[in-house]
Predicted model as a PDB file, atoms N, CA, C, CB and O in Angstrom, pLDDT in the B-factor column:
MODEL        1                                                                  
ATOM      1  N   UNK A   1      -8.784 -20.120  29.915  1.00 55.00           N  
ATOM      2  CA  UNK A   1      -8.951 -19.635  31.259  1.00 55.00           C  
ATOM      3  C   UNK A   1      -7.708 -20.030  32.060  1.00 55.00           C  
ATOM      4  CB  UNK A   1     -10.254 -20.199  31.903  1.00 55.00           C  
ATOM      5  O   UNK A   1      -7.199 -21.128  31.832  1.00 55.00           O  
ATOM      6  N   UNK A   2      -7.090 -19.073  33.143  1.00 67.00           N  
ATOM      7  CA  UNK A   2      -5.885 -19.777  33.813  1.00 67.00           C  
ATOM      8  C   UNK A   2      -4.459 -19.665  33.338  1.00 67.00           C  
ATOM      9  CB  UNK A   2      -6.122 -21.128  33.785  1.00 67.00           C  
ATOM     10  O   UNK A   2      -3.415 -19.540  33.978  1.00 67.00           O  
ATOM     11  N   UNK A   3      -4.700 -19.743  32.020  1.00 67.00           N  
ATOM     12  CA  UNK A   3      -3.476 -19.707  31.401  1.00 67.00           C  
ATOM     13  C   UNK A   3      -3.209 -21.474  31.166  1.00 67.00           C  
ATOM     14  CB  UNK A   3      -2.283 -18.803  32.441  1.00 67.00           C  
ATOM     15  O   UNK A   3      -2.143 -22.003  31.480  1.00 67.00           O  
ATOM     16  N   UNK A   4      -3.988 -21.984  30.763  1.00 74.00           N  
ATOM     17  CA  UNK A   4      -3.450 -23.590  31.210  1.00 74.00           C  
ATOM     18  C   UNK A   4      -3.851 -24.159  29.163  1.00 74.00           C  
ATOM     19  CB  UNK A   4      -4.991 -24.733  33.124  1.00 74.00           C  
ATOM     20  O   UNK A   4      -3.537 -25.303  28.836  1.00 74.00           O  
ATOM     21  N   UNK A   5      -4.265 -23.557  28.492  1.00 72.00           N  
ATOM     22  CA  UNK A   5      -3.904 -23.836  27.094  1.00 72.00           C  
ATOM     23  C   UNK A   5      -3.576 -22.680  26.269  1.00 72.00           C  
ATOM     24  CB  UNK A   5      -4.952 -24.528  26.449  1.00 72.00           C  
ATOM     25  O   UNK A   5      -4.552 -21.930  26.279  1.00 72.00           O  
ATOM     26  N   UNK A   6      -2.419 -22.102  25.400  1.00 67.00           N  
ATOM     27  CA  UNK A   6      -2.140 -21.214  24.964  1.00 67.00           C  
ATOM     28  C   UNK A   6      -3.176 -21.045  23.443  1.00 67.00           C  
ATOM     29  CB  UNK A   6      -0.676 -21.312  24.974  1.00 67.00           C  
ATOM     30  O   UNK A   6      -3.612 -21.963  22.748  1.00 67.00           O  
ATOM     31  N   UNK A   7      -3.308 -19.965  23.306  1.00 68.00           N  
ATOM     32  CA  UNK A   7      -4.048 -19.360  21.850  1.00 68.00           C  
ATOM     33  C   UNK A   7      -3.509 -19.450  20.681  1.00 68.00           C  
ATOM     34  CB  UNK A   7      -4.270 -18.006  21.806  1.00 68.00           C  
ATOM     35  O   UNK A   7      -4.169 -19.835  19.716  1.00 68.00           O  
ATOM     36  N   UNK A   8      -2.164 -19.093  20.586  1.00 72.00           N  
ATOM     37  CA  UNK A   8      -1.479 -19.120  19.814  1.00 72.00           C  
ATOM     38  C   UNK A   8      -0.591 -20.583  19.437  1.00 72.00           C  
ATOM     39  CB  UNK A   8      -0.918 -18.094  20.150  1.00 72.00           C  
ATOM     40  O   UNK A   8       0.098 -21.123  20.303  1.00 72.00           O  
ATOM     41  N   UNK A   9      -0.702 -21.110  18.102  1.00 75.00           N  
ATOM     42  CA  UNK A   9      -0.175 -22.253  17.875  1.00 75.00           C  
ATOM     43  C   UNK A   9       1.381 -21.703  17.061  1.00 75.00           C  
ATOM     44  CB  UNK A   9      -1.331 -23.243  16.980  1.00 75.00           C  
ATOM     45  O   UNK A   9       1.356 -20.906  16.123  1.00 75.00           O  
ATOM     46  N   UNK A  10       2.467 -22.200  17.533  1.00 77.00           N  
ATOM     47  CA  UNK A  10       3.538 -22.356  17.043  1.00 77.00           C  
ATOM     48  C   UNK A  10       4.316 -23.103  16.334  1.00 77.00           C  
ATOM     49  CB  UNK A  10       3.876 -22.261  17.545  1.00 77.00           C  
ATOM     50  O   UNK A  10       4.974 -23.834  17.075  1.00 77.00           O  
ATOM     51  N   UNK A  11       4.588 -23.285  15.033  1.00 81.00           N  
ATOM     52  CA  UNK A  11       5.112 -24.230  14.353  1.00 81.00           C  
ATOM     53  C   UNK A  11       6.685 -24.542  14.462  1.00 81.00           C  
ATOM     54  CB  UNK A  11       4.744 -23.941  13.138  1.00 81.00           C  
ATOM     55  O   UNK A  11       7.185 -24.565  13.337  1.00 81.00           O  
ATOM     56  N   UNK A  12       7.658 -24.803  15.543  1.00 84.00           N  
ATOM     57  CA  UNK A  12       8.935 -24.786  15.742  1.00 84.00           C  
ATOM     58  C   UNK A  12       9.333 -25.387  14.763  1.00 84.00           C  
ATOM     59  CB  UNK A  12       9.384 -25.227  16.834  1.00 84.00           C  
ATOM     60  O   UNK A  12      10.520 -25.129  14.561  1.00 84.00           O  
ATOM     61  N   UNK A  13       8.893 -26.100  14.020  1.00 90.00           N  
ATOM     62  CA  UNK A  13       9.851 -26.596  12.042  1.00 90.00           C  
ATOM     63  C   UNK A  13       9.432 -25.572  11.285  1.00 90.00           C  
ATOM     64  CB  UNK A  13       9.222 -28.336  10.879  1.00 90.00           C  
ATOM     65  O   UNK A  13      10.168 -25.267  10.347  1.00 90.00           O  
ATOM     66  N   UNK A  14       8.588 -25.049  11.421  1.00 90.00           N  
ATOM     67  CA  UNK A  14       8.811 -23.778  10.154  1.00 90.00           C  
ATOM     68  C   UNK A  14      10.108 -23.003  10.578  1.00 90.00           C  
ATOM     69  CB  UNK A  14       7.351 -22.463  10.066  1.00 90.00           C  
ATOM     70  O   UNK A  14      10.471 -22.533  11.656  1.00 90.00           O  
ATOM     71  N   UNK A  15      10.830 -23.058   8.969  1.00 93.00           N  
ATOM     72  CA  UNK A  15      11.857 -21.848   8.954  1.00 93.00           C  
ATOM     73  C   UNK A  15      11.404 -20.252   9.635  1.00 93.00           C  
ATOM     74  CB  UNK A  15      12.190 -21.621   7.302  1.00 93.00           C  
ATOM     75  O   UNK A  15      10.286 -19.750   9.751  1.00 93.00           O  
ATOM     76  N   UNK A  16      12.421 -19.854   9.919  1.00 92.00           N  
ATOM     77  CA  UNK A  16      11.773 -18.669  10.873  1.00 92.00           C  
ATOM     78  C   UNK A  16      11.593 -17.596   9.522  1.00 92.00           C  
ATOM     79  CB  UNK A  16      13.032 -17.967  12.425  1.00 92.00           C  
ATOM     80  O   UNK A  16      10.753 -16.735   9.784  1.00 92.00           O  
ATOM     81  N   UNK A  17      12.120 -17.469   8.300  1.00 95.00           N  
ATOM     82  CA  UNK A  17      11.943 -16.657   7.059  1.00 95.00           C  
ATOM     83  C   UNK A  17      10.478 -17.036   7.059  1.00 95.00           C  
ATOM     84  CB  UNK A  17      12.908 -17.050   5.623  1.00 95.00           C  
ATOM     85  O   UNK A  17       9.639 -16.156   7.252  1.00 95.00           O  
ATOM     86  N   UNK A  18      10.125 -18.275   6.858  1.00 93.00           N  
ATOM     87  CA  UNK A  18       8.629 -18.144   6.456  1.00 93.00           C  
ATOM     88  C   UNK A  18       7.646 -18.000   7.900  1.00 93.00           C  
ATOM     89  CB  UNK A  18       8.167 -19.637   5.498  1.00 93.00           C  
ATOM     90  O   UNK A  18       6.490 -17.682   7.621  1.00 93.00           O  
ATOM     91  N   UNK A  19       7.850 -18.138   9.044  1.00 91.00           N  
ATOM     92  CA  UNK A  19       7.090 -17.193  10.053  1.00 91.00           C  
ATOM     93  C   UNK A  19       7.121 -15.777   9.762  1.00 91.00           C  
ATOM     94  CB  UNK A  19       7.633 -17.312  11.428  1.00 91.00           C  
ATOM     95  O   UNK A  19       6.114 -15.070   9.816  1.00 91.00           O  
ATOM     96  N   UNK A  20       8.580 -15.251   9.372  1.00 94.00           N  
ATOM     97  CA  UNK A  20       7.800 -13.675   9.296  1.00 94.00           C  
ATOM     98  C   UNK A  20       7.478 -13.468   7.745  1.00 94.00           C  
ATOM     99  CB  UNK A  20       8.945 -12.202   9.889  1.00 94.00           C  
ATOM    100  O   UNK A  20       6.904 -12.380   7.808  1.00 94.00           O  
ATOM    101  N   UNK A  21       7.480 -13.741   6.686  1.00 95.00           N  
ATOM    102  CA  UNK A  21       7.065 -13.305   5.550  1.00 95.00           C  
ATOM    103  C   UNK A  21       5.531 -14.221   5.972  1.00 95.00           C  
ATOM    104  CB  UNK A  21       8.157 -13.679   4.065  1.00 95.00           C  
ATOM    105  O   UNK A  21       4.745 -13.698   5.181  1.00 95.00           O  
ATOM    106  N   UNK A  22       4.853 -15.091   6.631  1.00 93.00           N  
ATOM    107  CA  UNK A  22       3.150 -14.657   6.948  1.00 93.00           C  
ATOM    108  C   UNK A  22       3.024 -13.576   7.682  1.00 93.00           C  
ATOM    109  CB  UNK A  22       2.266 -15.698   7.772  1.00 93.00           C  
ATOM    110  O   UNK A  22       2.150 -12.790   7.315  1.00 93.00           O  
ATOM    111  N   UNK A  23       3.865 -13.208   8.948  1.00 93.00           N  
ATOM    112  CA  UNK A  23       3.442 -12.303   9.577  1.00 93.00           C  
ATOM    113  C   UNK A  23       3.407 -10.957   8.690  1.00 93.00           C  
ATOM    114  CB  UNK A  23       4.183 -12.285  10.727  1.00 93.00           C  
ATOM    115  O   UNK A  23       2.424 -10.220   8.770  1.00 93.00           O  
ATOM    116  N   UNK A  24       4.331 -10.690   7.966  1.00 97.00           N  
ATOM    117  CA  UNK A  24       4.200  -9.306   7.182  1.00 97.00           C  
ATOM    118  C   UNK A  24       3.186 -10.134   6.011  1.00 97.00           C  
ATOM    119  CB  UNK A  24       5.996  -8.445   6.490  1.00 97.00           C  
ATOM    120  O   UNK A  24       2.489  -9.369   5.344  1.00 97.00           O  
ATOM    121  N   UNK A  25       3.112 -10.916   5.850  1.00 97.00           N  
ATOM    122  CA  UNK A  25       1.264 -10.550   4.738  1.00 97.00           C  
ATOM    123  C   UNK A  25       0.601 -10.485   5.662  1.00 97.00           C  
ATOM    124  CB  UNK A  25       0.334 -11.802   3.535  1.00 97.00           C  
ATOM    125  O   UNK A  25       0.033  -9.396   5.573  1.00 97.00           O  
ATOM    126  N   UNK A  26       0.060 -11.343   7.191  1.00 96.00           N  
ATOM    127  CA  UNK A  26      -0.979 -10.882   7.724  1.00 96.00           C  
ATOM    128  C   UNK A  26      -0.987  -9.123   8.220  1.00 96.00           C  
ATOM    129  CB  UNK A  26      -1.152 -11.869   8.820  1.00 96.00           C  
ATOM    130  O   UNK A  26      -2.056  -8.516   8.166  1.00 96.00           O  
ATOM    131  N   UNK A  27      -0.045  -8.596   8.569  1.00 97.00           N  
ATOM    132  CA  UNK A  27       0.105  -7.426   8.766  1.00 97.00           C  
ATOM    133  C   UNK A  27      -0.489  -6.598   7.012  1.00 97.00           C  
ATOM    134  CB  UNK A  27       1.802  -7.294   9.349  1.00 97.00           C  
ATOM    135  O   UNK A  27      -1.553  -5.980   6.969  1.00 97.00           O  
ATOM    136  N   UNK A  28       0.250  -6.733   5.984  1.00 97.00           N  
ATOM    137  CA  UNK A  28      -0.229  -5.875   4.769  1.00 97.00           C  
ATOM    138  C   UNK A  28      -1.661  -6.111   4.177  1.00 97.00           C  
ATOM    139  CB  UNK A  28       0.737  -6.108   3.618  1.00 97.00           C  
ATOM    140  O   UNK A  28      -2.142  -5.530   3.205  1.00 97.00           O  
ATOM    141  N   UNK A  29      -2.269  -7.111   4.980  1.00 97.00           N  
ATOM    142  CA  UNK A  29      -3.374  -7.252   4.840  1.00 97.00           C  
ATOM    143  C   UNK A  29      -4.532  -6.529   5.340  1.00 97.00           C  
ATOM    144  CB  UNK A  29      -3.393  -8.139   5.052  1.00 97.00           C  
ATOM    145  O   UNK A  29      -5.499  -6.204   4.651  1.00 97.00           O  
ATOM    146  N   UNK A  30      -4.323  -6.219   6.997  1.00 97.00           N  
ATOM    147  CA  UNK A  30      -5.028  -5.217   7.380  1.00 97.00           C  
ATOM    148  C   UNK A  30      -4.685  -4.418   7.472  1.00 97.00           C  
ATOM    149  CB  UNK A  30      -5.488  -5.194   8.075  1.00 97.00           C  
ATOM    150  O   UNK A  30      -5.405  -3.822   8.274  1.00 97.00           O  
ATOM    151  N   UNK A  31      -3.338  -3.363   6.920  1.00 98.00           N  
ATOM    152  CA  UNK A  31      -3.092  -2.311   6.076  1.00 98.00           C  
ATOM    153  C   UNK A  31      -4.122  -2.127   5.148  1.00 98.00           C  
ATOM    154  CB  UNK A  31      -1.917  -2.452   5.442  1.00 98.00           C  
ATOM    155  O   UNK A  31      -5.189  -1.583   5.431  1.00 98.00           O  
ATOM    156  N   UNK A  32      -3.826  -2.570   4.040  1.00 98.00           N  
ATOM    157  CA  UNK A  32      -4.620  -2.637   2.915  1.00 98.00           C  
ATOM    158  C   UNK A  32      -5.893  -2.425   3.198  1.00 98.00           C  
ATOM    159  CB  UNK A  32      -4.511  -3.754   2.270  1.00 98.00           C  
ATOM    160  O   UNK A  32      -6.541  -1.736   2.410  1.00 98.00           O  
ATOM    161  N   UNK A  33      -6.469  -2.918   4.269  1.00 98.00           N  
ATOM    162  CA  UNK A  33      -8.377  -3.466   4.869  1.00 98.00           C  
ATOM    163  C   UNK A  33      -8.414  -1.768   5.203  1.00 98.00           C  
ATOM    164  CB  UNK A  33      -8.741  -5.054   6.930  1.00 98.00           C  
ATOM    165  O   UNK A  33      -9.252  -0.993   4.741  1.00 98.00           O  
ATOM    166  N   UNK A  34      -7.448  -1.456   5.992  1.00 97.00           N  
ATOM    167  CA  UNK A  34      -7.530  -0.083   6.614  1.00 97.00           C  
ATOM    168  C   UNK A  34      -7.577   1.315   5.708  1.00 97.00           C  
ATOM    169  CB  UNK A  34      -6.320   0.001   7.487  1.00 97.00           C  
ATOM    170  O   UNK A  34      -8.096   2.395   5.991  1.00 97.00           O  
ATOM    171  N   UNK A  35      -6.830   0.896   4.491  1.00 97.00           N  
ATOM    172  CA  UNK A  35      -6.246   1.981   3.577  1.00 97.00           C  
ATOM    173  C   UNK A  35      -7.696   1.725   2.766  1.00 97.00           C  
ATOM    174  CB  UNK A  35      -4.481   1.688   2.667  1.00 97.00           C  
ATOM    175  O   UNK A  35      -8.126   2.823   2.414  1.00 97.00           O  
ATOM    176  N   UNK A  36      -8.284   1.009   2.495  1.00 97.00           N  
ATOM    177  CA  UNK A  36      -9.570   0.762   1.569  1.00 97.00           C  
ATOM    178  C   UNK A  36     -10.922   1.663   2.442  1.00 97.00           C  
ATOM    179  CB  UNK A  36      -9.930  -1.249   1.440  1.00 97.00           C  
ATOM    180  O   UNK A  36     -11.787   2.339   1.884  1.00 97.00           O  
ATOM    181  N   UNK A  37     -10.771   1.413   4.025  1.00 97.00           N  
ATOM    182  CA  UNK A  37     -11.792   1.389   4.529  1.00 97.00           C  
ATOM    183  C   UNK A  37     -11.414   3.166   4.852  1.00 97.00           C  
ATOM    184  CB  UNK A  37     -12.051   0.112   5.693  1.00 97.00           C  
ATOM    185  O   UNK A  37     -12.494   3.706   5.089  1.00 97.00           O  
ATOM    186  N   UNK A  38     -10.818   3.702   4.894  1.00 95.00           N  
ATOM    187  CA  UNK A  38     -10.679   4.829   4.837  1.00 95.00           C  
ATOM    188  C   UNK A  38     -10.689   6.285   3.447  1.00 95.00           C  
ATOM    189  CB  UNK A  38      -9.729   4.569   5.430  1.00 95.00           C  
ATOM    190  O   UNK A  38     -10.976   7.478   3.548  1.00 95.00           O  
ATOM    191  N   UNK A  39     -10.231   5.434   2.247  1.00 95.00           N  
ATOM    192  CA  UNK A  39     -10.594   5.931   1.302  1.00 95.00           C  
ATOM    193  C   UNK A  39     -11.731   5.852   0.977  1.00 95.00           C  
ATOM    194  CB  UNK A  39     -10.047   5.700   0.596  1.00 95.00           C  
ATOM    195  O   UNK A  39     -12.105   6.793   0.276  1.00 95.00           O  
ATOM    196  N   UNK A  40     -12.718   4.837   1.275  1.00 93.00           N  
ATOM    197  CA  UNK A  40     -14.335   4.706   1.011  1.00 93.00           C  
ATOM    198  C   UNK A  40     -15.055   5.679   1.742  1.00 93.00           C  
ATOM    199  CB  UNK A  40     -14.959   3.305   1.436  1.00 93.00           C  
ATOM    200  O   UNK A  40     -16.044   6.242   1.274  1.00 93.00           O  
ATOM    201  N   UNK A  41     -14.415   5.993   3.337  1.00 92.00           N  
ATOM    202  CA  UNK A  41     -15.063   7.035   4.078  1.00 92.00           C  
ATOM    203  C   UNK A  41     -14.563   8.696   3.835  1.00 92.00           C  
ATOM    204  CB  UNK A  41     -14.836   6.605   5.560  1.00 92.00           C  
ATOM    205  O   UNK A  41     -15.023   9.706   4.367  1.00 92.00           O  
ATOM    206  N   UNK A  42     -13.752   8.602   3.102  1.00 91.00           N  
ATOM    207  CA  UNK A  42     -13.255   9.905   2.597  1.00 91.00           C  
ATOM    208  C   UNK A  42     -13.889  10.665   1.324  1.00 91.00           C  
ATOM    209  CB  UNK A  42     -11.888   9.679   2.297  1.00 91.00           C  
ATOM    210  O   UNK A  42     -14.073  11.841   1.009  1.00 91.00           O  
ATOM    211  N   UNK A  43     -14.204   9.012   0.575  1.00 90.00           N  
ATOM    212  CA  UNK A  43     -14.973   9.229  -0.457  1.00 90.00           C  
ATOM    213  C   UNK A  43     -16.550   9.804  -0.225  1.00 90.00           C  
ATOM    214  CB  UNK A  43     -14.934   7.988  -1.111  1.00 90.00           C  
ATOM    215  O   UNK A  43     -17.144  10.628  -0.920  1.00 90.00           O  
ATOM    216  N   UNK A  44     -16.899   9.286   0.659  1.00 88.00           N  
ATOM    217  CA  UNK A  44     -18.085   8.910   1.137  1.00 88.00           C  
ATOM    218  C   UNK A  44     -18.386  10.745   2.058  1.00 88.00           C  
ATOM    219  CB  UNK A  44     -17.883   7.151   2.245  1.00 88.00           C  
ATOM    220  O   UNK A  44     -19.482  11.292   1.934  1.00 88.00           O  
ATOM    221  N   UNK A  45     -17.660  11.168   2.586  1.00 85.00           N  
ATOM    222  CA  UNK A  45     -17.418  12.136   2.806  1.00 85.00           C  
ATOM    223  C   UNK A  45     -17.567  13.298   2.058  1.00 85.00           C  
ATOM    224  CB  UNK A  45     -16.630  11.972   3.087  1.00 85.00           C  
ATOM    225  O   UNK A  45     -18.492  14.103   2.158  1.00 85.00           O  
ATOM    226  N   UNK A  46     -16.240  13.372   1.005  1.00 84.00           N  
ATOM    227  CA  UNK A  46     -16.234  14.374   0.036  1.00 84.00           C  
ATOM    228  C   UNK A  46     -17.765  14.554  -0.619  1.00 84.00           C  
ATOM    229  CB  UNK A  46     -15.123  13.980  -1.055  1.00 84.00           C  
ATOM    230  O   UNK A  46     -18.315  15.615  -0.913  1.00 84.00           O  
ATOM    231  N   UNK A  47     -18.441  12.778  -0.797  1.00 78.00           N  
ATOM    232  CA  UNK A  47     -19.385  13.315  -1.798  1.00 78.00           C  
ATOM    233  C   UNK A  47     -20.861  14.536  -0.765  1.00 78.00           C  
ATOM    234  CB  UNK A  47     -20.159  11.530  -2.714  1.00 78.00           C  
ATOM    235  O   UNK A  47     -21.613  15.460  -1.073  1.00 78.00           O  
ATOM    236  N   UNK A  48     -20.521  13.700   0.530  1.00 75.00           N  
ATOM    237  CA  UNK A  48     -21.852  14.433   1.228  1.00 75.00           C  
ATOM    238  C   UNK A  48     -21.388  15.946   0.964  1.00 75.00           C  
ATOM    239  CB  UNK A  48     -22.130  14.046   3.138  1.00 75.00           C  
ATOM    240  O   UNK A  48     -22.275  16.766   0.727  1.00 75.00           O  
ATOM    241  N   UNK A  49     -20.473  16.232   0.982  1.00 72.00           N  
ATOM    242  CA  UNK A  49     -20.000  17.868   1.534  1.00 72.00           C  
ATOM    243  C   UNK A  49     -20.635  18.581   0.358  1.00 72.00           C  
ATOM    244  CB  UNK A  49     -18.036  18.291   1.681  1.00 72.00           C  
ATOM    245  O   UNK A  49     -20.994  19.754   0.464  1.00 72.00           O  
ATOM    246  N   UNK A  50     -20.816  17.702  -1.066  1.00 67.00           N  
ATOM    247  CA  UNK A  50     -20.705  18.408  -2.102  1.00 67.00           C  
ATOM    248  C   UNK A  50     -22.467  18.549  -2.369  1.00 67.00           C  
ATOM    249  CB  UNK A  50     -19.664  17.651  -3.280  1.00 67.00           C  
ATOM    250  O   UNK A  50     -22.899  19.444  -3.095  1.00 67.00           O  
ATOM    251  N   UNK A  51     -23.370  17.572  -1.700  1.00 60.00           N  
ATOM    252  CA  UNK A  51     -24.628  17.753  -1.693  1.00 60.00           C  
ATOM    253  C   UNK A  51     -25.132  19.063  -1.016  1.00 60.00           C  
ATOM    254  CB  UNK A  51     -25.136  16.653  -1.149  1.00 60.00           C  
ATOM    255  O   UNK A  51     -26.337  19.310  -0.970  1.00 60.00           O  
TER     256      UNK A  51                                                      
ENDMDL                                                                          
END                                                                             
């Protein structure tokens, strides 16, 4: 509330290579979540059309 403790924790000794190689897995992660959850509804799809 306020702005008076931040959300985000920052590790200023981590190398900045390994801040962004988590950030691009947390990013290819919900890629992946997205690319799954959309082929299931496509799937899920095709099969109704065919009933």
């Amino acid at each position: 509330m306020l702005l008076r403790s931040h959300f985000v924790f920052f590790d200023y000794e981590e190398p900045l290579v390994f801040f962004y190689l988590d950030y691009i897995a947390v990013m290819g992660l919900f890629v992946l979540i997205g690319n799954y959850i959309c082929a299931g509804l496509r799937r899920s799809m095709s099969s109704a059309d065919k009933k």
